[in-house]
N, C-alpha and C positions, 0 to 999 in steps of 0.2 A: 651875673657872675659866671666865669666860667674853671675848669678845670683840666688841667694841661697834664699829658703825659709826658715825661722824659727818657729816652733811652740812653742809660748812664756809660751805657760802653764809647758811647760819639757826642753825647752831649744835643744830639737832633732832638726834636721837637715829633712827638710820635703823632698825638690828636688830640684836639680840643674840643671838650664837653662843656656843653650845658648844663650849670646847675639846675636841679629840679628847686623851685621855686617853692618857698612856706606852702601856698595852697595844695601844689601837687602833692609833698610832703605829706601835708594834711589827710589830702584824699586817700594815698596808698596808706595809710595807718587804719582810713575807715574801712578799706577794702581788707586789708588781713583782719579786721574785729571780726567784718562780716562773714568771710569765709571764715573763722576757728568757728562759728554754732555749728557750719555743718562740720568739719576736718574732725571733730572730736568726737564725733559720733562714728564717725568710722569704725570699722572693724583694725584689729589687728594686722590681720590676714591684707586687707587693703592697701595697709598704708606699708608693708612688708614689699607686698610686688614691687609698691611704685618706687620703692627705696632701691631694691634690688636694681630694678631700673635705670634708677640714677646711677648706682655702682656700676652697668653697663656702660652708661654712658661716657661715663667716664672713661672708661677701658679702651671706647673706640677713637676717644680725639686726644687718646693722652698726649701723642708729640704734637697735635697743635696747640695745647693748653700749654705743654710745657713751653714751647716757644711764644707763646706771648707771656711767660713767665721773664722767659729771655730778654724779650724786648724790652717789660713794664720796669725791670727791678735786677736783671745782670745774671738770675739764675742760670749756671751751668745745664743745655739740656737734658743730663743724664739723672743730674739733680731734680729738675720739676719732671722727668717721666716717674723716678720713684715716688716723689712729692702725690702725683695723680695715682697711683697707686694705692698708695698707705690711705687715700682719701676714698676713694672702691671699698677697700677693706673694709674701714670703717661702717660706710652704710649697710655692707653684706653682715658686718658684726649687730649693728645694732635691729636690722631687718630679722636677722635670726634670734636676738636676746630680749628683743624689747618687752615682749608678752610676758615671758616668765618671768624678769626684773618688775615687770607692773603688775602682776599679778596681786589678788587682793591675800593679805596675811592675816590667818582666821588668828586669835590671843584669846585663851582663853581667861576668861574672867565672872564676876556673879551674874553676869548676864544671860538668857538667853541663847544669844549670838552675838560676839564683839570680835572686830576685827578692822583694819588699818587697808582704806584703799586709796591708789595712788590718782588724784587728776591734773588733767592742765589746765594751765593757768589763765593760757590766751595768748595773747601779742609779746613776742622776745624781742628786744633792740640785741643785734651783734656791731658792739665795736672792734672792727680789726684789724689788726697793724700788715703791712705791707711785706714781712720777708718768710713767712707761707701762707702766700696770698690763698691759696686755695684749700691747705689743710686745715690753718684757723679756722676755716669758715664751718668746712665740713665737719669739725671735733664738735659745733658746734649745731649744722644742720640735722645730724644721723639723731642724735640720742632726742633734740628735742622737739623735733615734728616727730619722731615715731614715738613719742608719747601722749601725741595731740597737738600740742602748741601751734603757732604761726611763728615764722623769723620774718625779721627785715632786717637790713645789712647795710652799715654802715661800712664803707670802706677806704681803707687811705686812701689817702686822693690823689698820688702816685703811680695807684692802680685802679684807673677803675676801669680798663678792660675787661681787669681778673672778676669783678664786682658783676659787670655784665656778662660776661659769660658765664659763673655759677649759676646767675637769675635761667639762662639761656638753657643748662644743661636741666635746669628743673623744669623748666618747662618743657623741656623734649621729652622728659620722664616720665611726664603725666599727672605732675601732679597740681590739682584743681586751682585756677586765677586766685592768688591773695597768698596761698599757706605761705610760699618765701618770695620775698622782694626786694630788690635792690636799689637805695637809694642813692643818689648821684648827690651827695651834697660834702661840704669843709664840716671841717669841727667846726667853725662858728653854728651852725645850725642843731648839734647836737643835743642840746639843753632844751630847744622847744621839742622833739622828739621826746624825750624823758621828761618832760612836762606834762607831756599828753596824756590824758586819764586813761586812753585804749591800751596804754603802754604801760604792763604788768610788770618787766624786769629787765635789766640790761647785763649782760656781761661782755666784759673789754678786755681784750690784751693789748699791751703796750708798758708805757713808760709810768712808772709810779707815778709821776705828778699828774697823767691824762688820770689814774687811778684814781686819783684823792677825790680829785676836781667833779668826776663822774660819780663816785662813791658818797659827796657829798652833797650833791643835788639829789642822788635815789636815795637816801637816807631821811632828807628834810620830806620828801614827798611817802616815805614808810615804802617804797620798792626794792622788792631784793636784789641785789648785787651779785657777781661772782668774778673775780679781777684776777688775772693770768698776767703778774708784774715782771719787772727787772730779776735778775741774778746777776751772782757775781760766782759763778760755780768752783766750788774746790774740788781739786785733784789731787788725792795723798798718795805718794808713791813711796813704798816703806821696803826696807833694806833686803828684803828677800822676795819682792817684785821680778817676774822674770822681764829686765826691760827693755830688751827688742818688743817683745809687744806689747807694754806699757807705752814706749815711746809713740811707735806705731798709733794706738789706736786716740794716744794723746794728742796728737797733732791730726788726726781724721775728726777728734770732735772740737779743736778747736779752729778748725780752717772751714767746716761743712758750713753749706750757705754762704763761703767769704768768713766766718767767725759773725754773723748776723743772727744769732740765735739765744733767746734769753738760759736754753739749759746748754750754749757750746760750755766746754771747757772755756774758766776767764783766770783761774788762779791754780799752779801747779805749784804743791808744797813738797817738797824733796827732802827726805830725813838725810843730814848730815854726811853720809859714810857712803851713799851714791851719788849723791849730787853731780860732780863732776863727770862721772860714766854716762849718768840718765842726759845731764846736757849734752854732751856731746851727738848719741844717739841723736834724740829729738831734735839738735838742728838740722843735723840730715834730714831726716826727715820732711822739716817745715822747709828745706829748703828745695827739695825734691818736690813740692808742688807747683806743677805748672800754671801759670796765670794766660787768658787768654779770651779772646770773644768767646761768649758764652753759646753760638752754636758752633761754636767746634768740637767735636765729640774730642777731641785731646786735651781739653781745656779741665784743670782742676777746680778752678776759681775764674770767677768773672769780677766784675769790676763790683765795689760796693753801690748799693742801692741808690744814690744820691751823691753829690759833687760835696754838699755841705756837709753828710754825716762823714764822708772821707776827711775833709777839712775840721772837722770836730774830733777825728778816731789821731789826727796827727797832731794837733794841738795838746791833745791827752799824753800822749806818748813823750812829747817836746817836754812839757811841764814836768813827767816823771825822773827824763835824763838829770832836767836841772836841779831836780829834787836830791839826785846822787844814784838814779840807777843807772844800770851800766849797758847799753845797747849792744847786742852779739850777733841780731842780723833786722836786717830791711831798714825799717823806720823813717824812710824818705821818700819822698813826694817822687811820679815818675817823671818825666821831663813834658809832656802837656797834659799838668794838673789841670788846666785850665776846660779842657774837652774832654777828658772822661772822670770815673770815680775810681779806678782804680788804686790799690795801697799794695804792696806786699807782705807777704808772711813776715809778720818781726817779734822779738824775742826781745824780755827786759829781764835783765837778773838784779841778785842786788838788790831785791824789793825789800824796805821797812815799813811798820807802822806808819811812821808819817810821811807816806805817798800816799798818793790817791790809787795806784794799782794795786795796792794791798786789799782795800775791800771793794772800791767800786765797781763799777759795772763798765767794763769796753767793751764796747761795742762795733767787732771787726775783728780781723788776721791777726791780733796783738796776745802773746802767751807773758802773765808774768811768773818769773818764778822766784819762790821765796823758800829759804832754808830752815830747817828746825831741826833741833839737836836729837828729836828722838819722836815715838809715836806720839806720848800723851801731849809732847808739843804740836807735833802736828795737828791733830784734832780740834788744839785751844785755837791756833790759827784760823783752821779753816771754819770754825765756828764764829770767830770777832768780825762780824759784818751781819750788816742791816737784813742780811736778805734772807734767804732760805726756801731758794727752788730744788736746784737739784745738787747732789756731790756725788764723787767716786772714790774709790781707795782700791790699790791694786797692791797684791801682795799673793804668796802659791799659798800660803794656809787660808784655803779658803773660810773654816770656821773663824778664824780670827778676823779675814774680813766681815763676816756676815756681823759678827758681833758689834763691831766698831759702826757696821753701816744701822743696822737695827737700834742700838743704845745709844751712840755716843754724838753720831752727826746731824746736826739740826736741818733739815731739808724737809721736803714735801717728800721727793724721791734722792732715794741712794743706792746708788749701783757698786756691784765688787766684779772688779777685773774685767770692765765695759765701759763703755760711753755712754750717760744720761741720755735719753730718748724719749718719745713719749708710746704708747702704744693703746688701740683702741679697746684692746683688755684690760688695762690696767689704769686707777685713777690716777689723773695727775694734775698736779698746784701746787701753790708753793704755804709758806709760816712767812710770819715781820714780813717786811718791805715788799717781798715777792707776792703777795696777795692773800687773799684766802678763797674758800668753797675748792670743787672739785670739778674735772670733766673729765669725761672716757671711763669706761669703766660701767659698773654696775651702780659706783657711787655719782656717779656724771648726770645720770639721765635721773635720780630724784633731785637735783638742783632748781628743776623749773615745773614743779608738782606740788598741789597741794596734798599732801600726807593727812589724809583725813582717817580719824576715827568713828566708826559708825558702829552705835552701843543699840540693842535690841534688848529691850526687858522684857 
């Protein structure tokens, strides 16, 4: 079997891989069990250098990482140099936090001495989707080998440049044969990995059905899960929003990555009485961004990730016109769909209940917008849908937004007068459809730890 890459801005044939075959499979699984008896025993201090290291590493090949970003999957080079960045940060965050977050918590109680210490578990499967090929991995790398663990890495199979070169920077880094590895294989393979008895836990980001499908296999065999799913993120923009920079930063989070992102902006709900002002701005805006080869430093947007997910992201859009929304910019194919993935910024208003861009998940440059007669409608809006990663709410009383984001919006995260993001301080996942557990954060790195109690009489 083998595994092809495509570069979506031409439609070329980038290079074809060899799947790693069951056995190999097999053996790199024995090879991280073997190396976690030693990895675990590590010092702190050890596994801090070698992390820091990585975070080097990264630092020095960012613009050829981000360019083979460019190549695998359309990213904008300005986009994957930040992408290699926020991924640095990360290891430098969790190199400097990991100790005092695993530190052992003395509780007291009738005993002696009782108190709660944190270990690893062993062998991580990372399932990871393809549109931050490199920050997935690392939200994922930082917190759980600097708590012990070993990873292996599964990765879209659109990218497995990106796949071998993480393997490539960890090993520049120093850190010992087995702790992370990269496996070269399709989803069909992924069930005998999570079969595998060496194989403690998985966590996946992608699409809710990869989620069930995965969540359902580690469930039959009692392994813990942690799933980073779909959104359908709402935007509330409420009557006393200043919206030059509502628009603004509306259209930066729903265009970043191409609109390839499960927290972009996917649904802007417009109270009534600006509707009209806020659209107007915002198409300027969306229309202001340049599309273009993704190494061109002028380039806003690169082509989407794949030929078919553009041919699915305009299908979506077609279905919703007929449905009765109203198209006010882009929405059509460029003139050779055929050779690249390209779509443009497009804008649907007019959104009802019974569309599918009312709750679902687009995936791509597509902003819908739906109107509400007031705030507590806005709210009810952007809560009827399955999902519940991230939302926003823009408005100048800042308390009034805190409250609304705090109480009343159902997300993992809620931001006021910002773009959803994710950051290596702070935990982030989603509630329903968008998943559950947590990563980043303090709360990130007890995911893949057994939380043991140890009672002294």
């Amino acid at each position: 079997m083998h595994i092809q890459s495509i570069n979506p801005f031409n439609g070329q044939p980038i290079k074809t891989y060899t799947e790693d075959s069951p056995a190999l499979v097999e053996k790199k699984i024995k090879i991280a069990h073997k190396a976690w008896f030693n990895w675990k025993e590590t010092s702190f201090k050890q596994r801090s250098e070698l992390m820091r290291k990585a975070g080097s590493v990264l630092g020095t090949q960012k613009e050829a990482l981000a360019a083979l970003m460019a190549k695998e999957m359309g990213k904008p080079l300005k986009e994957g140099i930040a992408e290699i960045e926020k991924c640095a940060l990360a290891c430098d965050y969790y190199a400097e936090n990991a100790a005092t977050f695993l530190e052992d918590r003395m509780v007291k109680t009738d005993a002696y001495k009782s108190y709660v210490s944190y270990q690893p578990i062993g062998v991580v499967l990372a399932v990871m989707p393809w549109n931050f090929p490199f920050w997935q991995v690392f939200r994922f790398i930082a917190p759980s080998i600097m708590a012990g663990n070993c990873g292996i890495l599964k990765h879209a199979s659109n990218v497995p440049g990106c796949g071998k070169a993480i393997e490539a920077v960890m090993v520049k880094a120093g850190f010992p044969k087995g702790v992370f590895q990269n496996l070269l294989i399709g989803s069909k393979q992924v069930s005998q990995v999570i079969a595998n008895p060496l194989v403690k836990a998985v966590t996946l980001t992608g699409s809710t059905e990869a989620g069930q499908k995965v969540a359902a296999q580690a469930a039959g065999l009692i392994k813990k899960t942690v799933l980073e799913l779909g959104g359908s993120d709402p935007y509330i923009v409420l009557e006393d929003a200043d919206l030059e920079e509502a628009a603004t930063i509306c259209a930066n989070s729903r265009l970043i990555n191409n609109g390839q992102s499960c927290i972009a902006a996917k649904r802007f709900i417009l109270v009534r009485e600006i509707e009209k002002s806020f659209t107007e701005i915002f198409k300027e805006k969306m229309s202001a961004k340049i599309a273009g080869d993704p190494y061109d430093a002028g380039s806003d947007l690169g082509p989407m990730a794949r030929i078919d997910l553009r041919n699915e992201l305009h299908r979506q859009v077609q279905q919703n016109i007929r449905a009765g929304a109203r198209l006010i910019l882009g929405g059509r194919l460029p003139k050779d769909a055929k050779n690249n993935a390209f779509y443009a910024p497009t804008i649907l208003t007019g959104i009802k209940k019974q569309m599918g861009a009312y709750s679902e998940e687009i995936f791509g440059p597509v902003a819908s917008i739906i109107t509400a007669k007031d705030t507590k409608e806005a709210v009810r809006i952007a809560n009827d849908t399955s999902f519940g990663l991230g939302a926003a709410i823009f408005t100048k009383d800042r308390a009034r937004g805190e409250k609304i984001a705090r109480e009343s919006l159902q997300a993992g995260a809620c931001f006021v007068n910002a773009f959803v993001k994710s950051d290596p301080r702070l935990p982030f996942g989603g509630i329903n459809q968008s998943g559950y557990g947590r990563e980043l954060g303090q709360h990130g790195i007890y995911e893949f730890v057994n939380i043991k109690s140890v009672y002294i009489g």
